[in-house]
ROSEDO-861833 format. One record per atom (N, C-alpha, C): residue in one letter; x, y, z. Coordinates in steps of 0.02 Angstrom, whole numbers, plus 50000, padded with zeros to 5 digits. Example, Ala and Ser with C-alpha at 12.3 -4.5 7.8 and 13.67 -1.06 7.14 Angstrom:
a506604971650390;a506154977550390;a506604983550390;s506424988850354;s506844994750357;s506455000250394;
This chain:
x572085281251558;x572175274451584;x571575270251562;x571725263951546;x571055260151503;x570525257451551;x569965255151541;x569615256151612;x569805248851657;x569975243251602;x570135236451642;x570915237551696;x571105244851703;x571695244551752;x571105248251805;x570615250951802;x570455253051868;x569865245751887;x569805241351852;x569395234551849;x569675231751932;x570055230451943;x570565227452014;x570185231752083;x570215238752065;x570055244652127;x569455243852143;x568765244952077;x568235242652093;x568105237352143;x568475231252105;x568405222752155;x568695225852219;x569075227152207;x569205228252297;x568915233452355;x568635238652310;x568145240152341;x567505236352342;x567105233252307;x566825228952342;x566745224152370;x567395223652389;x567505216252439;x567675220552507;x568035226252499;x567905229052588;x567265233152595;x566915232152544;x565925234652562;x565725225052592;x565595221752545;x565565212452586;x565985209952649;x566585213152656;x566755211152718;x566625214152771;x566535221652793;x566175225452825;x565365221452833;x565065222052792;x564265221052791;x564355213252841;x564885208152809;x564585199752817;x565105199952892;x565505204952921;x565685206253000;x565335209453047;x564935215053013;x564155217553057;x563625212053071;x563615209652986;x563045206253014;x563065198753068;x563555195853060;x563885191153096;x563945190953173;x563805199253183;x563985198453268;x564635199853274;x565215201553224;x566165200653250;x566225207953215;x566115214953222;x566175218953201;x566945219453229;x567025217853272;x567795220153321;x568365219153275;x568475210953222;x568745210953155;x568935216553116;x568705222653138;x568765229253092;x569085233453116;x569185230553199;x569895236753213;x570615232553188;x570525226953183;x571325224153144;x571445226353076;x570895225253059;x570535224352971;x571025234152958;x570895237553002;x570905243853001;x571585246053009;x571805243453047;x572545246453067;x573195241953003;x572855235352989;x573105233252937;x573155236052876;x572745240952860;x572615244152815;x573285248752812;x573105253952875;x573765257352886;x574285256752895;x574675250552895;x575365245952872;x575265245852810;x574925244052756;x574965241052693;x575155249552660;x575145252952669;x575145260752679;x575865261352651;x576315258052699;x577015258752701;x577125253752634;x576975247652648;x577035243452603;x576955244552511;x576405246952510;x576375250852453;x576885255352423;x577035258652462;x577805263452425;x578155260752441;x578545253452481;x579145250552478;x578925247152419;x578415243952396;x578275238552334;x578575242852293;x578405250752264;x578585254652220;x579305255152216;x579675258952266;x580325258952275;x580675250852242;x580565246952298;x581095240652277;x580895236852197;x580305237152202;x580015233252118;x580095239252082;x580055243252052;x580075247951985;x580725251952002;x581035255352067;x581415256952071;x582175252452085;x582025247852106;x582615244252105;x582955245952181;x582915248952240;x583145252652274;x582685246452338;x583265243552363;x583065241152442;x583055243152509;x582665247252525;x582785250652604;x582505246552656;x582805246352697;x582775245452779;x582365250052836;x582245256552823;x582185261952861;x581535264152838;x581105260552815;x580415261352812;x579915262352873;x580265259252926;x579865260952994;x580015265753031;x580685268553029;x580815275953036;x580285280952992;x580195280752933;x579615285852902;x578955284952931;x578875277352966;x578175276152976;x577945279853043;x578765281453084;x578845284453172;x578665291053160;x579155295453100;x579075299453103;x578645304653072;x578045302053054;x577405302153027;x576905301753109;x577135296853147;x576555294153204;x576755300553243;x577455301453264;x577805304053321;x577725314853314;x577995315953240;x577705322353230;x576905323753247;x576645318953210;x575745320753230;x575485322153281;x576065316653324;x575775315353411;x575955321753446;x576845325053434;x576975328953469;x576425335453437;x576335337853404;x575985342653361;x575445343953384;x575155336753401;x574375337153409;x574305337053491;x575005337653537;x574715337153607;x575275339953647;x575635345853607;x576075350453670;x575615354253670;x575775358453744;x575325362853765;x575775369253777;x575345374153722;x575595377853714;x575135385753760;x574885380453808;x574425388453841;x574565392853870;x575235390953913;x575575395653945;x575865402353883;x576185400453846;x576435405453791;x575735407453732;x575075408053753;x574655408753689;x574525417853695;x574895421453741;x574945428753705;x575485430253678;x576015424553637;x576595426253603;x576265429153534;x576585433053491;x576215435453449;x576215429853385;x576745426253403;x576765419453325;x576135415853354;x576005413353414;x575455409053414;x574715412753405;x574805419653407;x574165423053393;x574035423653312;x574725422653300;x574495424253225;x574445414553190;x574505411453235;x574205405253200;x573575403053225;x573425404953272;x572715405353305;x572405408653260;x572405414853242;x571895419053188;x571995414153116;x572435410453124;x572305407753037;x572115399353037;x571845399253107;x571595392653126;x572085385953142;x572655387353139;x573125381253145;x573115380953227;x573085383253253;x572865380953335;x572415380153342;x572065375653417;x571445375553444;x571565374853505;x570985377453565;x571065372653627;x570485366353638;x570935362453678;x570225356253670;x570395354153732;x570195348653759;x570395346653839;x570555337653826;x570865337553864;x571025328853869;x571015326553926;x570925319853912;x570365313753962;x570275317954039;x570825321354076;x570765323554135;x570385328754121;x570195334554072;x569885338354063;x570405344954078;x571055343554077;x571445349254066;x571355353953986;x571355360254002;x571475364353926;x572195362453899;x572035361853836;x572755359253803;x572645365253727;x573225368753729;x573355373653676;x573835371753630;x573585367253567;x573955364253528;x573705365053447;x574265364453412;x574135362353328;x573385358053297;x572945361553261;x572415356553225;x572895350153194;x572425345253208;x572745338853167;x572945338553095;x572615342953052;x572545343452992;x573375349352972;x573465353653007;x573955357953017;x574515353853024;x574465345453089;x575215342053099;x575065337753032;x574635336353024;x574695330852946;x575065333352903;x574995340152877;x575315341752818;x576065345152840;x576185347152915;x576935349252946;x577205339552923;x576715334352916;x577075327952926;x577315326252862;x576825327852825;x576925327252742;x577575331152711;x577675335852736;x578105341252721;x578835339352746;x578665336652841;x579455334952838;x579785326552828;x579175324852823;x579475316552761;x579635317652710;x579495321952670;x579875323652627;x580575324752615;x580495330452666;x581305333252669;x581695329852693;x581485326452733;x581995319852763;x582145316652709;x581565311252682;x581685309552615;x582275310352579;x582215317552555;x582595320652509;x583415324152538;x583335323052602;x584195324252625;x584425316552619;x584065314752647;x584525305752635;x584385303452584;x584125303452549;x583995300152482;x584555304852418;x584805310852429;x585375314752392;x585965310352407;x586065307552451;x586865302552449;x586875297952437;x586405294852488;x586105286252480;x585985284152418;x585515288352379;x585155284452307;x585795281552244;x586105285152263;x586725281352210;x587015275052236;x586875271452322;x587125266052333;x586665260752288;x587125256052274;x586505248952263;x586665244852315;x586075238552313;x586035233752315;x586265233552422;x586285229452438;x586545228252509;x586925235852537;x587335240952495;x587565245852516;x586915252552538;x586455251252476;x585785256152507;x585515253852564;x585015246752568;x584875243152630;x585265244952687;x586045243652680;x586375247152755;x586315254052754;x586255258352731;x586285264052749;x585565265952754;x585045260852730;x584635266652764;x584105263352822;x584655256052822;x584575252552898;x584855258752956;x585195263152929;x585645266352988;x585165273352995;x584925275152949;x584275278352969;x583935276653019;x583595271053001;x583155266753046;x583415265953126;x583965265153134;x584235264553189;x584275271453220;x584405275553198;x584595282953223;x583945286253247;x583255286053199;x582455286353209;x582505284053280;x582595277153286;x582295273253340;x582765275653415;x583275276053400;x583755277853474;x583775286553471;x583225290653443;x583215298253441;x582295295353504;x581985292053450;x581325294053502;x581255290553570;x581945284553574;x581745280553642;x582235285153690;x582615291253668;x582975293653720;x582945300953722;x582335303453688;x581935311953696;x581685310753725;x581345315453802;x580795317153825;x580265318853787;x580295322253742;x579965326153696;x579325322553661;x579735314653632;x579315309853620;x579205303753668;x579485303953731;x579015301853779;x579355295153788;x580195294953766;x580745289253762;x580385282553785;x580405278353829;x579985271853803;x579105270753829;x578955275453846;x578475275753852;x577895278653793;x578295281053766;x578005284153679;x577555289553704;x577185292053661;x576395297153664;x575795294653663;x575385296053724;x574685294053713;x574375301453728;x573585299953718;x572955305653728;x573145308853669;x573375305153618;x573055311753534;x572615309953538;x572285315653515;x571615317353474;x571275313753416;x570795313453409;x570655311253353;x570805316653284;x570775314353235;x570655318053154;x570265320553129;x569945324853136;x569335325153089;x569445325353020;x569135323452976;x569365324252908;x568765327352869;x568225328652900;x567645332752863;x567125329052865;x566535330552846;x565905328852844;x565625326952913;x566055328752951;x565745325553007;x566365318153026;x566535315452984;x567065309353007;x567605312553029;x568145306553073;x568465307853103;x568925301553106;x569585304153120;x570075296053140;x570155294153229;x569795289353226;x569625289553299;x569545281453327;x569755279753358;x569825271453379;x569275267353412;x568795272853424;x568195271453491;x567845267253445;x567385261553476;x567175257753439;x566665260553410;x566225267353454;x565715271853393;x565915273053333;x566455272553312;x566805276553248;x567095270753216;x567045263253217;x567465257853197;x567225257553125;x566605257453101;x566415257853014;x566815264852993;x566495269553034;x566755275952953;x567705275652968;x567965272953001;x568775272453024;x569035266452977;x568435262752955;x568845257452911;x568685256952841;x568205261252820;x567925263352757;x568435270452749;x568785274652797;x569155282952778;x569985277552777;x570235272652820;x570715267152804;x570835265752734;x570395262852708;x570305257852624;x570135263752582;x569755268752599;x570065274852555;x570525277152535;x571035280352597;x571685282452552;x572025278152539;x571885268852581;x572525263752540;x572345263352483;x571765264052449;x571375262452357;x571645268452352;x571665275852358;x571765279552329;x572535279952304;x572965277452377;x573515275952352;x573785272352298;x573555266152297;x573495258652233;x573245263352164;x572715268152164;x572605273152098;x573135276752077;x573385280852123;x574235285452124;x574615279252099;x574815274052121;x575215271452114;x575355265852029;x574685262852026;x574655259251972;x574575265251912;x574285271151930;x574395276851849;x575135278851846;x575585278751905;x576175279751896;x576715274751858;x576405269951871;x576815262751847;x576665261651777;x576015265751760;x575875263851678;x575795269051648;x576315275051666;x576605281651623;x577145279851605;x577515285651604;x578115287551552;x578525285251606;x578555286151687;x578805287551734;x578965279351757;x578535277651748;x578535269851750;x578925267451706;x578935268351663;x579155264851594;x579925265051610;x580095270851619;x580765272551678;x580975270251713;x580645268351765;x580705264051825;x581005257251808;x580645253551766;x580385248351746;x581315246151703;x581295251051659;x582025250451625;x582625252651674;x582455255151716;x583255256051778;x583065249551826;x582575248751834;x582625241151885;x582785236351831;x582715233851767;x583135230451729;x583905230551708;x584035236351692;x584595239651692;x584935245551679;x585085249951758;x584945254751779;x585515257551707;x586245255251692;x586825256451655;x586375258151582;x585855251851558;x585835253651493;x585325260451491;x584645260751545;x584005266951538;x584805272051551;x585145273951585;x585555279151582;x586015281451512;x585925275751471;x586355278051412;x585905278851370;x585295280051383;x584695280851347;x584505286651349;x584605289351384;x584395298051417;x584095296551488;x584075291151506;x583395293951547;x583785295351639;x583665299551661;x584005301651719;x583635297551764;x584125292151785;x584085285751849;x584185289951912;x584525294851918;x584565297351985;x584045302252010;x583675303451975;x583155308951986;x582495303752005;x582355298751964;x581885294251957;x581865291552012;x582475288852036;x582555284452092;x582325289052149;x582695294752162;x582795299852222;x582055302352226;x581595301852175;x580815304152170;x580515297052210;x580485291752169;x580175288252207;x580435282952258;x580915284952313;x581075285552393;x580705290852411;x580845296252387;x580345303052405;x579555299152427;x579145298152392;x578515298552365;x578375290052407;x578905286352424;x578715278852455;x578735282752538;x579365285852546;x579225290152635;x578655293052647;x578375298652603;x577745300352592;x577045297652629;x577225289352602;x576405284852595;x576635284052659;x577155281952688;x577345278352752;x577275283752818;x577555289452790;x577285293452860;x576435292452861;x576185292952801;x575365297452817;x575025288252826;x575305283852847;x575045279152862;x575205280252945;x576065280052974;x576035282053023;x575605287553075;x575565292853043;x575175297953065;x574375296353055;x574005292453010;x573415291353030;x573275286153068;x573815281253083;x573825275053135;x573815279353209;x574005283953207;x574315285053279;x573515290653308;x573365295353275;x572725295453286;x571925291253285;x572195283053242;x571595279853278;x571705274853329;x572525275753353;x572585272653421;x572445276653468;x572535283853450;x572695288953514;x573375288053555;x573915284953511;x574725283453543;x574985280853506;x575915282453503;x576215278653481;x576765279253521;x577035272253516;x577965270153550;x578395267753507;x578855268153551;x579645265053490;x579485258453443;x579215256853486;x578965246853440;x578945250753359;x578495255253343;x578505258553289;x578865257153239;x579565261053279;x580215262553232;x580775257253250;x580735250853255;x581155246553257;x581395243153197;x582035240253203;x582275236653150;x581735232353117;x581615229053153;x581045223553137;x580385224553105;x580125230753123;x579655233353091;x579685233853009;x580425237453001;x580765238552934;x580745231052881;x581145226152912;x581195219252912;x580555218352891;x579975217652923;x579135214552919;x579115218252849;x579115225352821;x578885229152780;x579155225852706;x579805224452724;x580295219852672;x580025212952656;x579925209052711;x579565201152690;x578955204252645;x578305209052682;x577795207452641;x577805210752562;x578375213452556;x578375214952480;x578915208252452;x579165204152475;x579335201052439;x578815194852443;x578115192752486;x577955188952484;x577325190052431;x577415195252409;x576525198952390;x576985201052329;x577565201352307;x577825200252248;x578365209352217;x578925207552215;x579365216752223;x578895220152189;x578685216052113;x578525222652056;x577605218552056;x577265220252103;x576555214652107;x576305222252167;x576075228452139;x575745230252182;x575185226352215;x574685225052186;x574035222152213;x574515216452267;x574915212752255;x575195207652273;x575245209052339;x575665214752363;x575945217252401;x575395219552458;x575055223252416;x574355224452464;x574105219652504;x573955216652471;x573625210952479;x573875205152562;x574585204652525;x575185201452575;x574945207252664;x575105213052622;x575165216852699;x574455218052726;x573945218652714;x573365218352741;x573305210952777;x573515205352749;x573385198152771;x573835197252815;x574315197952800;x574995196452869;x575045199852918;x574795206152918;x574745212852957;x574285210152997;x573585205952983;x572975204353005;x573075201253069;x573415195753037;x573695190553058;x573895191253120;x574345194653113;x574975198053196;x574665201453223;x573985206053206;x573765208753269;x573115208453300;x573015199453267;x572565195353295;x573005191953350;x573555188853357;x574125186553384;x574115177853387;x574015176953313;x574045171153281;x574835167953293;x575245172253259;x575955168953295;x576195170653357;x575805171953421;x575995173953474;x576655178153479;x576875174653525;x577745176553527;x578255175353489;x577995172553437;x578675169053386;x578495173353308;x578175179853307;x577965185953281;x578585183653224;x578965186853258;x579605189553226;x580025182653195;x579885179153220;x580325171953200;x579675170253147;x579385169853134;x578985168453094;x578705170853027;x579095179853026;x578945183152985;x579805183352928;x580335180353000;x580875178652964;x581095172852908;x580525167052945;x580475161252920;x580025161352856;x579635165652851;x579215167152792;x579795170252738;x580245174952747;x580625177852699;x581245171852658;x581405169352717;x581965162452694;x581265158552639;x580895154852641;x580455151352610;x580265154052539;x580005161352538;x579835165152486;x580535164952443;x581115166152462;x581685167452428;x581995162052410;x581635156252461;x581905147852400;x581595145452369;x580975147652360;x580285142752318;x580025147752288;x579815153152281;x579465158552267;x579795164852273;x580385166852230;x580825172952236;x580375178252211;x579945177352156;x579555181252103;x578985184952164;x578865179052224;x578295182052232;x577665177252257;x577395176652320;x576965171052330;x576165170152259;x576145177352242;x575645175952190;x576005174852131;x576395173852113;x576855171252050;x577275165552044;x577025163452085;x577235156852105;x576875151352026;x577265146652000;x576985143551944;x576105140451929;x575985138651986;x575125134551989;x574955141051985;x574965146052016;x574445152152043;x574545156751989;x574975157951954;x575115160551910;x574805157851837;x574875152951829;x574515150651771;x573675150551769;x573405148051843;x572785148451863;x572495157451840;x572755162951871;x572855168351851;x572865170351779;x573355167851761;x573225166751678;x572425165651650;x572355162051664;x571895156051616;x571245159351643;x571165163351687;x570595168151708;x570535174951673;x571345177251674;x571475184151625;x570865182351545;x571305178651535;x571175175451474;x570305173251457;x570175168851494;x569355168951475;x568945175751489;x569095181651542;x568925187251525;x568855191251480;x569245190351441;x569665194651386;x568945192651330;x569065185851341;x568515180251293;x567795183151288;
């Protein structure tokens, strides 16, 4: 990859090193628990940008992957399994470290799954989910995929508001934090608000790296010719149904492990999660941040994400994020950064660089 495509990642890592530093020093460090959880939306956003821009494929049911990412972690990381810990399966995951006991806020013993153990049980069954619905679905287009995997979305959401298991509208609280090594951890307490928003903008950059080397391979190039036209890349050789069915795969993926690290630096998650609307929000900010405009997209969902859980549009959230999609799709279909002024401005910067 040439080095002016990792040129973007750098800048943006040092603009969340300047915005951190100029919110400490300011006195408003608190800015960094939005700053943070925004991060972990743009998460999702990122593999819907992939899916709908290179793949061509519109889903609805992006906040179902994002539930069941939060909701596995949560249950994983806080049944108590103490009564049964001389069964011989839990002894033999105890000896290989996938259990621990730890105590919560009341100081009860709780005999449950390491976090790191439900992360990758989360990784594993987004996948497979993924990949059962995405074997029928991926051959729908256009409004026929969107409904069906709106009906996902719906099925997610009326499974966790009517299990005990996940705690029906009351959702899961008292997870644990994450540890992820060195000593850091995913953890919401305001002691932990820097290294929680610097381990945040990590895996979203790392993601934007995965994602932009994918877009400028062979795999891309793929993409790129079935979202133009899926009929002619198929009479070409190139297998549209594998391509497509990979990256739905690999967009559920980003969206659980955004869910699942959101939900350990709240310490809870509820249905709000997995709602239609959630799905809906995930859809505006890739069309406002641009389908085939990763950075775009990022960008969109870190800012709009910001936005709402500062509670800038109060109560009119949702009417407002609707009113943003009608607007983008009559003035700016391409994309709020591709819009003609901003686009040429963009230009004419490319360009004297180059110079």
């Amino acid at each position: 990859m040439p080095l002016r495509r990792y040129a973007p990642v750098m800048c943006a890592a040092a603009m969340v090193v300047l915005i951190q530093v100029a919110l400490s020093t300011t006195g408003n460090p608190y800015y960094m628990t939005q700053i943070t959880m925004s991060a972990f939306y743009a998460m999702v956003v990122v593999g819907l940008c992939l899916l709908m821009g290179y793949a061509g494929q519109a889903s609805l049911g992006h906040a179902g992957f994002f539930a069941i990412g939060g909701y596995v972690s949560a249950v994983l990381c806080t049944v108590n399994l103490l009564p049964y810990r001389d069964a011989a399966v839990l002894s033999a995951l105890r000896s290989l470290g996938l259990l621990h006991i730890w105590k919560d806020i009341y100081g009860a013993e709780i005999l449950s799954f390491v976090p790191w153990a439900a992360f990758v049980a989360v990784l594993i069954l987004a996948a497979v989910i993924a990949l059962l619905i995405g074997l029928p679905v991926i051959r729908l287009k256009g409004h026929y995929m969107a409904m069906a995997t709106l009906g996902f979305g719906l099925i997610v959401y009326r499974i966790v508001i009517g299990t005990p298991l996940f705690g029906q509208a009351d959702g899961i609280s008292n997870v644990p934090p994450f540890p992820v090594g060195f000593g850091l951890q995913i953890n919401g307490r305001a002691a932990f608000r820097v290294e929680n928003y610097y381990i945040a903008w990590a895996v979203l950059l790392g993601m934007m790296v995965l994602s932009i080397h994918l877009v400028h391979s062979r795999i891309g190039r793929a993409l790129r010719s079935i979202h133009e036209n899926e009929e002619a890349a198929h009479s070409l050789g190139i297998d549209t149904y594998r391509y497509k069915l990979a990256t739905f795969v690999l967009s559920a993926v980003f969206a659980a492990i955004g869910g699942a690290m959101m939900t350990h630096y709240n310490g809870s998650i509820g249905p709000s999660e997995a709602t239609v609307m959630k799905s809906v929000r995930y859809v505006v900010i890739v069309a406002v941040g641009g389908m085939a405009n990763l950075w775009g997209a990022m960008l969109m969902g870190v800012v709009l994400n910001f936005l709402s859980l500062r509670g800038v549009f109060g109560t009119f959230d949702d009417a407002v994020f609707a009113i943003i999609l009608i607007v983008i799709m009559l003035y700016a279909p391409d994309g709020l950064l591709r819009m003609p002024p901003i686009h040429k401005w963009k230009t004419l910067l490319t360009r004297r660089s180059r110079e």
